[in-house]
C-alpha positions as CSV (number, residue, x, y, z in Angstrom):
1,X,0.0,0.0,0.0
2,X,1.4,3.6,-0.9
3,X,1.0,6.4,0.6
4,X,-1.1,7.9,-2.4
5,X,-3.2,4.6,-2.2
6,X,-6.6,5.9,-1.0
7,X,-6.8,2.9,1.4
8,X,-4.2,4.1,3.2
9,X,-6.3,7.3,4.2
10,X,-9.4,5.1,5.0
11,X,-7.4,3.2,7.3
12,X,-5.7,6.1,9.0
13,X,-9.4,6.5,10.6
14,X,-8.9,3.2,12.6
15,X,-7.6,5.0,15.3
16,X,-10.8,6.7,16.0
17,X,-13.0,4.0,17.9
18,X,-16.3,2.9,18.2
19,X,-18.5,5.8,18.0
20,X,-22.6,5.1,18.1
21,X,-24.8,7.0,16.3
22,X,-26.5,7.5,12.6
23,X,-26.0,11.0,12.0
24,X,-22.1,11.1,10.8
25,X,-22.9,8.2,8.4
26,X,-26.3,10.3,7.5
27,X,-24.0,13.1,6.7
28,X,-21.6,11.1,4.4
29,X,-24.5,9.7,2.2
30,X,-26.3,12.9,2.0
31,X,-23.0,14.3,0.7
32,X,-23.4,11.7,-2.4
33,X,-26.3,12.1,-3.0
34,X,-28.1,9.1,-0.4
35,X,-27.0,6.4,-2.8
36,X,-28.2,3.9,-0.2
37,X,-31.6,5.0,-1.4
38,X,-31.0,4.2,-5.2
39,X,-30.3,-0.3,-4.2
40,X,-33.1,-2.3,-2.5
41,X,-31.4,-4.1,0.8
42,X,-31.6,-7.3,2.8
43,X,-30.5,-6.5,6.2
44,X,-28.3,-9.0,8.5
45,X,-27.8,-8.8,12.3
46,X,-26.6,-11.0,14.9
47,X,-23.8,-12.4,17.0
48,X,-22.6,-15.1,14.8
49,X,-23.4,-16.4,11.6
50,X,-24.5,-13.1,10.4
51,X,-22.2,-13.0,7.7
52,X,-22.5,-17.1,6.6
53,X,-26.7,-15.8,6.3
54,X,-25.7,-13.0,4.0
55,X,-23.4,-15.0,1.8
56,X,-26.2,-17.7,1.7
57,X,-29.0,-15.1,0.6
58,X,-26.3,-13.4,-2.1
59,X,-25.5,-16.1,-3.5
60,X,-29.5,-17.0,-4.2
61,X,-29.8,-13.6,-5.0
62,X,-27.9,-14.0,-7.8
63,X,-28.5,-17.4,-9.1
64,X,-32.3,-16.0,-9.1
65,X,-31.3,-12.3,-10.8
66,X,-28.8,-13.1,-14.1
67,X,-28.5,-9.7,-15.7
68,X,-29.4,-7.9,-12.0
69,X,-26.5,-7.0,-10.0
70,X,-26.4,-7.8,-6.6
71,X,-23.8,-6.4,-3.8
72,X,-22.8,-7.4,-0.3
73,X,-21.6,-5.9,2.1
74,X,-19.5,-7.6,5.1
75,X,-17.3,-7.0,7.5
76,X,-14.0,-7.3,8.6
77,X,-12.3,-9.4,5.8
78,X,-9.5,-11.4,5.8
79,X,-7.4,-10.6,3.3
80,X,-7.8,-7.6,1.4
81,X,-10.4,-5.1,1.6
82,X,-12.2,-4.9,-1.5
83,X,-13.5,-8.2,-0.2
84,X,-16.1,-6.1,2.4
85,X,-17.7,-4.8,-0.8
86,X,-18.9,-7.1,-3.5
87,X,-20.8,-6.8,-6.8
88,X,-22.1,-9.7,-8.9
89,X,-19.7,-12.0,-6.4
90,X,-16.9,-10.7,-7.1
91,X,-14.6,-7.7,-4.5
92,X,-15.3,-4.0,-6.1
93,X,-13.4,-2.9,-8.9
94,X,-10.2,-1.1,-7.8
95,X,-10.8,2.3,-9.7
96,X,-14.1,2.0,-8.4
97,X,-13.3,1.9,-4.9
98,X,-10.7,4.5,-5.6
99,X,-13.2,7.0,-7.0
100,X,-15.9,6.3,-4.3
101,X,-12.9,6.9,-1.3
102,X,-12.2,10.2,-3.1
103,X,-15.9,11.3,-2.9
104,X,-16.4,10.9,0.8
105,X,-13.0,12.5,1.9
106,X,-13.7,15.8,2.3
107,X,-16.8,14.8,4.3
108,X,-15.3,12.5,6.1
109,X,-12.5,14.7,7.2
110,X,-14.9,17.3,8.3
111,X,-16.9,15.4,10.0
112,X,-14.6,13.1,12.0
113,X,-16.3,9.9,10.9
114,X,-14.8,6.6,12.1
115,X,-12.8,3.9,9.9
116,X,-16.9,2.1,9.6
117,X,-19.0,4.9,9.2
118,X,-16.7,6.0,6.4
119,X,-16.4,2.5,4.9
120,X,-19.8,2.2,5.0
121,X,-20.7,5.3,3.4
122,X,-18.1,4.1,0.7
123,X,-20.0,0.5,-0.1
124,X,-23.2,2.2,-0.5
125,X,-21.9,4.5,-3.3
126,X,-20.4,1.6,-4.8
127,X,-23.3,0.1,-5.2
128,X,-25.3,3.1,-6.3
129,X,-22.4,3.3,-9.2
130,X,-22.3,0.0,-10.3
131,X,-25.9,-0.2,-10.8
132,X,-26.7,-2.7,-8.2
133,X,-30.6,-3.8,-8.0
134,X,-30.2,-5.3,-4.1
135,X,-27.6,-5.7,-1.8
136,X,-27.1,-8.0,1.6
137,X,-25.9,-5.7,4.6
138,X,-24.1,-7.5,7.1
139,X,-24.6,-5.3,10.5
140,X,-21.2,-4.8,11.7
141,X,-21.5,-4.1,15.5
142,X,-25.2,-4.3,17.6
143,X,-27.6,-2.8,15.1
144,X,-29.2,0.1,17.0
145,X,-26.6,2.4,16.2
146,X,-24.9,0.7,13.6
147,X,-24.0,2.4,10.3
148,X,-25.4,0.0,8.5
149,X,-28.3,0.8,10.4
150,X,-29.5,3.5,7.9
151,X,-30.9,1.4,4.7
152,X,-34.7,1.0,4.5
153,X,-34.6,-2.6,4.0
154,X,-37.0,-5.3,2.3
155,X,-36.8,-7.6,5.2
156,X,-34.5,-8.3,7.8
157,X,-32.8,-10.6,10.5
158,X,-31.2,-11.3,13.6
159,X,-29.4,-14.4,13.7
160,X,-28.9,-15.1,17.3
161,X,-27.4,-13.4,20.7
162,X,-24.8,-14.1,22.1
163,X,-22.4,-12.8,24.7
164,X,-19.7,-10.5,22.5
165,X,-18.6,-6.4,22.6
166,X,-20.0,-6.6,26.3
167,X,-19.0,-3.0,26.4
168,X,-20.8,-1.7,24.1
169,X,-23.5,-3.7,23.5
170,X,-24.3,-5.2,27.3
171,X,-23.6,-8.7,29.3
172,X,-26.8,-9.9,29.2
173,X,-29.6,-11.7,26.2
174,X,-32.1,-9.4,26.7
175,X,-30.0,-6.1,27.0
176,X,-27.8,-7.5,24.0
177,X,-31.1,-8.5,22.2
178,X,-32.2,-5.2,22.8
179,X,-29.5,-3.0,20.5
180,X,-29.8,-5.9,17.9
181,X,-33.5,-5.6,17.6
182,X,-33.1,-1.8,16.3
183,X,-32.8,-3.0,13.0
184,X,-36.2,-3.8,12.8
185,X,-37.9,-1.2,10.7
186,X,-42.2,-0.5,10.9
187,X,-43.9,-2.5,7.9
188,X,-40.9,-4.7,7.3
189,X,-40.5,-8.4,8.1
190,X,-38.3,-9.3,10.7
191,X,-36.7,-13.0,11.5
192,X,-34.6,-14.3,13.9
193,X,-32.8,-17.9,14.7
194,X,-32.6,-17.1,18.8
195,X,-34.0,-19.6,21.0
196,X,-33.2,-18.3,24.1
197,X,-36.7,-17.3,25.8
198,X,-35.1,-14.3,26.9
199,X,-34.1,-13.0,24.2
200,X,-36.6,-14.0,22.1
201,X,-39.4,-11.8,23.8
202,X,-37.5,-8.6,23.8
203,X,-36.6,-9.0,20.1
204,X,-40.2,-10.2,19.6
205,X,-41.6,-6.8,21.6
206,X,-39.1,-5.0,19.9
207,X,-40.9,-5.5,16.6
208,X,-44.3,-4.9,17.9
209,X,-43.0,-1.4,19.0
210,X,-40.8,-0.7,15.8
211,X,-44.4,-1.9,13.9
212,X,-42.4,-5.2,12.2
213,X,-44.3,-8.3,11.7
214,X,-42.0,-11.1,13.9
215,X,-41.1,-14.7,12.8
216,X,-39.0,-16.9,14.9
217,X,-37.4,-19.8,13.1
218,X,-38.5,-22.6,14.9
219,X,-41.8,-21.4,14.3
220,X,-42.0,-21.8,10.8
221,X,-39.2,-24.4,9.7
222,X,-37.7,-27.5,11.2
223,X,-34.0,-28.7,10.2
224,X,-33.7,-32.2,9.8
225,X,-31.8,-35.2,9.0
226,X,-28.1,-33.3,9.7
227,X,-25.3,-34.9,7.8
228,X,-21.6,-33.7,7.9
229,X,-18.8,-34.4,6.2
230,X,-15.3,-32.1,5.5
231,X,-16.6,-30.8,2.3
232,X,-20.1,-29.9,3.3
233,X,-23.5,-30.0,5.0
234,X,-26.6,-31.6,4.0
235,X,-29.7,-32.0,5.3
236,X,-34.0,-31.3,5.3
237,X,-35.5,-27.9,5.4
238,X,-38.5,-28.7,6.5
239,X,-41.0,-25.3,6.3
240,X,-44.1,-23.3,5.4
241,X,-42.9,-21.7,3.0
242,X,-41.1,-23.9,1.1
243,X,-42.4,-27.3,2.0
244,X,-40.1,-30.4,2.6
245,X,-36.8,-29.9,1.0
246,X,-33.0,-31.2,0.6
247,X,-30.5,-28.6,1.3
248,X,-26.6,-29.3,0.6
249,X,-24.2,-26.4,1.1
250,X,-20.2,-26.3,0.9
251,X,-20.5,-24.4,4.8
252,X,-19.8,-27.4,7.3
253,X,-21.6,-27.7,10.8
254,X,-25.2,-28.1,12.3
255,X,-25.0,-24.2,13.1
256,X,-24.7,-23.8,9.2
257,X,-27.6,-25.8,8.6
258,X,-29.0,-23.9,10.7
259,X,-27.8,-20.5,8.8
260,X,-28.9,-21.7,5.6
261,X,-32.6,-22.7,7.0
262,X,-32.2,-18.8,8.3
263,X,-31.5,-17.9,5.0
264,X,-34.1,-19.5,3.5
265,X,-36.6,-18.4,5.1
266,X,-35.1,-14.5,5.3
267,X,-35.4,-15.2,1.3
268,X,-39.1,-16.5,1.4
269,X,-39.8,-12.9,3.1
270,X,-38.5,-11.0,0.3
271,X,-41.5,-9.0,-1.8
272,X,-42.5,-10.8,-4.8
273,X,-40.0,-8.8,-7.2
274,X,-36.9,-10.0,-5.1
275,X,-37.7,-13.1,-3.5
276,X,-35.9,-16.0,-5.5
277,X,-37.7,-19.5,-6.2
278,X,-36.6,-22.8,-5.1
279,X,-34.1,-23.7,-7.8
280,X,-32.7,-20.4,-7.3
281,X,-32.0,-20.9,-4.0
282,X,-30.9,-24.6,-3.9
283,X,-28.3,-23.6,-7.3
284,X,-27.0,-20.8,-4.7
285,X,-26.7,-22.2,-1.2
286,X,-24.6,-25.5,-3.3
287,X,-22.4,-22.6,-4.7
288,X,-21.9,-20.4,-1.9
289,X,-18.4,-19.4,-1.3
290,X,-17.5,-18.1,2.6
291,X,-13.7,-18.8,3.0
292,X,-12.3,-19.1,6.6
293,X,-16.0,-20.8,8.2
294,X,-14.7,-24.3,9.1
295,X,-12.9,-24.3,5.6
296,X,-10.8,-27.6,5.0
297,X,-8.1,-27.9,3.0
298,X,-5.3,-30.4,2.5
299,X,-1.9,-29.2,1.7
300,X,1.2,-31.8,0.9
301,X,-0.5,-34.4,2.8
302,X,-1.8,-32.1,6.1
303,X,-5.4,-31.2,6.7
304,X,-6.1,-27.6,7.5
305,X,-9.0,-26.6,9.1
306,X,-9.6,-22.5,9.8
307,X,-12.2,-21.4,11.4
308,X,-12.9,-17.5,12.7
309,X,-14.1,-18.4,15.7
310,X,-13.8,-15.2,17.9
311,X,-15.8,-15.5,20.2
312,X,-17.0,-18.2,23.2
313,X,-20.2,-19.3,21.0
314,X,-18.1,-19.2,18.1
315,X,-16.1,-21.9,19.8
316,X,-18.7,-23.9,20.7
317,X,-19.9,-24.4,17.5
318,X,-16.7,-24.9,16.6
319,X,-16.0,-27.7,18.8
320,X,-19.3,-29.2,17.8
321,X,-18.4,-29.4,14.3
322,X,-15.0,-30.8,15.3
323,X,-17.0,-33.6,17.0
324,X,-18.8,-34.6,14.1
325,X,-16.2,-34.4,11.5
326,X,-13.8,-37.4,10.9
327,X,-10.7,-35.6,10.5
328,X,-7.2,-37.3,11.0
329,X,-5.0,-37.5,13.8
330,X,-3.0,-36.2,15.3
331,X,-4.7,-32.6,15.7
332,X,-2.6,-29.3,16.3
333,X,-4.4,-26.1,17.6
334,X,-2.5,-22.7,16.5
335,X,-4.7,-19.9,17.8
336,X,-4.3,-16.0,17.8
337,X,-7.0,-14.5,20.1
338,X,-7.4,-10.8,20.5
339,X,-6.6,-9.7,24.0
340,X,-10.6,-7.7,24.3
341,X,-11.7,-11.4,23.6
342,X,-12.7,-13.7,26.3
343,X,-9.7,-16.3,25.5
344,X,-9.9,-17.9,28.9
345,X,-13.5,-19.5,27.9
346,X,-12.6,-20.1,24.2
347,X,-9.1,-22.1,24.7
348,X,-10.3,-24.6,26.9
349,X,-12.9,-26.1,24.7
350,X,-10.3,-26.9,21.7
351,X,-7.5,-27.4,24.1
352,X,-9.6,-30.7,25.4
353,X,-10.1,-31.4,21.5
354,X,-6.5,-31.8,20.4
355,X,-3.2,-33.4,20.8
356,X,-1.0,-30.3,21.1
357,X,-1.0,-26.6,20.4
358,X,0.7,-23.1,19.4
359,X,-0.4,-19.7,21.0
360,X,0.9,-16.9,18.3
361,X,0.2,-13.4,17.5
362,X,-1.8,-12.4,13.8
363,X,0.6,-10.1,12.2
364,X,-2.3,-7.7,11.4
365,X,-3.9,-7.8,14.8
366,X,-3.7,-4.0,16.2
367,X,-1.1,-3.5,18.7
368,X,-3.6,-2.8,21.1
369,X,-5.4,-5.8,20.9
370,X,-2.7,-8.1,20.9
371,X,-3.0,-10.9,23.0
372,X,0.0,-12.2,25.2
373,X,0.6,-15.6,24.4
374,X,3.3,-16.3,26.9
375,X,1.3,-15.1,29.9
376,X,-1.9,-17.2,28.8
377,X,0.1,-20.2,28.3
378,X,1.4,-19.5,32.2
379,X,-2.2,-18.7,33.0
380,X,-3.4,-22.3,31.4
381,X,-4.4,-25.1,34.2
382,X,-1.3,-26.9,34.8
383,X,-2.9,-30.6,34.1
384,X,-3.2,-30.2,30.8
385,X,-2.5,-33.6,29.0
386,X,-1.2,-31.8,25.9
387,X,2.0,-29.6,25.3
388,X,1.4,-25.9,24.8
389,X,3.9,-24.2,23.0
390,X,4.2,-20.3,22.3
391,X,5.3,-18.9,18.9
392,X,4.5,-15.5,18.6
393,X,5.5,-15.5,15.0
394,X,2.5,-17.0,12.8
395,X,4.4,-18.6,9.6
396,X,6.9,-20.0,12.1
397,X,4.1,-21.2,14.0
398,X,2.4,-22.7,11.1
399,X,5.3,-24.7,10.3
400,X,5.9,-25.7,13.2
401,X,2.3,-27.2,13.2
402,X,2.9,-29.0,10.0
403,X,5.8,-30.8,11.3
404,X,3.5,-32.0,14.4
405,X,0.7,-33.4,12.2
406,X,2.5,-34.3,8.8
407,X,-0.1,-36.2,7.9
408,X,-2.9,-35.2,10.4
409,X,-4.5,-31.8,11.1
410,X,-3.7,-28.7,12.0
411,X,-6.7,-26.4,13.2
412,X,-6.0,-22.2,12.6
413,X,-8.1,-20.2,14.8
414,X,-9.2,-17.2,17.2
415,X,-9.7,-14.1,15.3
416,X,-10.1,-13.3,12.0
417,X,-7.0,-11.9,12.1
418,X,-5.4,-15.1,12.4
419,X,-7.0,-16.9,9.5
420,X,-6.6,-13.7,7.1
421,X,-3.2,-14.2,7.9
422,X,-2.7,-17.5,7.6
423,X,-4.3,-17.5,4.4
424,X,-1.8,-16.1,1.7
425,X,1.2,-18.0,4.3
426,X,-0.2,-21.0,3.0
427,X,-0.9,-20.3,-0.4
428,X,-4.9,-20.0,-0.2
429,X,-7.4,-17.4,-1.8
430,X,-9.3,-15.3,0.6
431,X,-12.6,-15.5,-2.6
């Protein structure tokens, strides 16, 4: 990156937090012209899976739209940025992005947006641009106050709750549930995948106040008949709106059937206009491309799993999909955890799951968020039945993981960081 590259300006603005509200982001658009008013939107919230559901419903999208364009927008990524903002599948054009970044500067300089709000403001003129029809919006943080949280949507969705950004967003379901909920918009369907009672009744009074009609998934669709294997799920989507059907996807884990039956049904809400038919969305879930979500590879005779899992319910279905999957041994864990993260509930789990492990540092990980791995591998239970070994430096840490399982597995994990690092280290694409 240069110091003329105009990502290199947009990334200067990391430094300035978290800060809630609409208005800045209101600011940008209305700069440009509100291009988030010219694209029709599917809206994605949630602790986890949020971004697995939006790939799922863009992918349909698009099988269901040929000569439509259709954009998502996601965040972080892993590798490079244009991968936040897509078009037809594929990252925005570079000039594109380019030109976009220059039209927001000024604003964004004057008003002190943040790295998101700005980022945000830049997606939605892509889009306007390139013509887009409809575009998936993954939330990025809560909802309420998100900057995402400015799109009139089509329908939208809140995949679950779960304990993550306690600071900003609360400890508990209901007061998490609470900021997540503020995506729902009056006359527009809202779905969500929660089960927890809880959480459930404050997103479901939520919607009655924002004037949403509510559907919970379980009340309209059963998943069925769960099969696993390392290059995929399959299973039954059993629901009202699309009767009994047979799903396969290339995501792997029950939470992804899970996802997709979300994403199914988010799609069945769509107006008539948008909403894909079956083929459409059975062509799209098989093709669905979502690198770094339980994502298997084998490279000179070693299996690689990597997995984002950030987060202590990220874990869990993590170590549920471990459980399921024949993969071979022996196992090696090399996780990179951000140090705001709750590492001392997420390492336990896959520590009682493998036969030896590496605690490094992501190289792109901010310096303030960087974890210490040699104090948490002296804060670790001494009984553990498995050798823990520290190597702050991820490629050395990688290889040393291959020459533990030459012919078994080694699992990457922790942040996002970590596996959109350890993706180009070991040769694979990020798309």
């Amino acid at each position: 990156m240069t110091g003329d590259d105009p990502l290199a300006w947009l990334y200067g603005r990391t430094t300035g937090g978290i800060r809630w509200g609409l208005e800045r982001t209101e600011e940008l658009l209305a700069g440009v012209g509100n291009p988030h008013r010219r694209f029709r939107s599917v809206h994605v919230g949630g602790t986890n899976g949020k971004g697995s559901v939006s790939a799922l419903c863009e992918s349909a999208l698009r099988a269901e739209l040929p000569g439509r364009k259709v954009g998502m927008y996601t965040s972080p990524h892993l590798v490079r940025f244009a991968e936040r903002i897509r078009i037809d599948g594929a990252p925005v054009d570079d000039a594109l992005l380019a030109s976009c970044v220059d039209r927001v500067r000024a604003d964004v300089e004057r008003t002190g947006a943040t790295f998101f709000e700005a980022t945000t403001a830049v997606a939605f003129l892509c889009f306007a641009e390139a013509g887009v029809d409809v575009a998936v919006v993954e939330v990025g943080l809560g909802g309420r106050l998100d900057s995402t949280n400015v799109v009139s949507p089509a329908a939208t969705a809140v995949t679950n709750v779960a304990r993550d950004h306690a600071e900003y967003l609360g400890d508990s379901p209901g007061e998490i549930a609470w900021e997540k909920a503020g995506i729902w918009k009056e006359g527009v369907p809202a779905l969500t995948g929660e089960t927890d009672p809880v959480a459930l009744r404050v997103l479901r009074d939520r919607a009655a106040a924002a004037g949403a009609s509510f559907t919970a998934l379980d009340d309209v669709a059963r998943v069925e008949d769960v099969r696993l294997s390392p290059g995929g799920t399959a299973f039954r989507h059993r629901s009202e709106a699309w009767g009994d059907r047979e799903l396969r996807i290339p995501l792997v884990g029950a939470h992804q059937a899970r996802n997709a039956a979300l994403a199914a049904e988010l799609l069945a809400l769509l107006p008539a206009e948008l909403r894909p038919g079956w083929e459409a969305v059975e062509r799209g879930f098989a093709s669905v491309r979502w690198p770094g979500r339980f994502q298997v590879e084998e490279i000179r005779g070693t299996t690689w799993v990597l997995d984002v899992a950030h987060n202590p319910a990220g874990v869990q279905a993590l170590a549920a999909t471990l459980d399921a999957v024949p993969l071979p041994r022996p196992m090696v864990l090399v996780a990179g955890v951000l140090s705001d993260k709750e590492w001392s509930d997420m390492l336990p789990p896959l520590l009682a799951r493998v036969d030896a492990a590496i605690l490094t540092v992501a190289p792109t990980a901010p310096e303030s968020r960087r974890w210490d791995p040699v104090a948490v591998s002296a804060a670790l239970p001494r009984d553990l039945d498995i050798p823990v070994r520290v190597i702050p430096e991820l490629e050395a840490a990688l290889a040393r993981a291959s020459t533990l399982a030459p012919y078994g597995t080694v699992l990457v994990t922790g942040s996002v960081h970590t596996v959109g690092d350890a993706l180009p280290i070991l040769g694979l694409p990020s798309l």
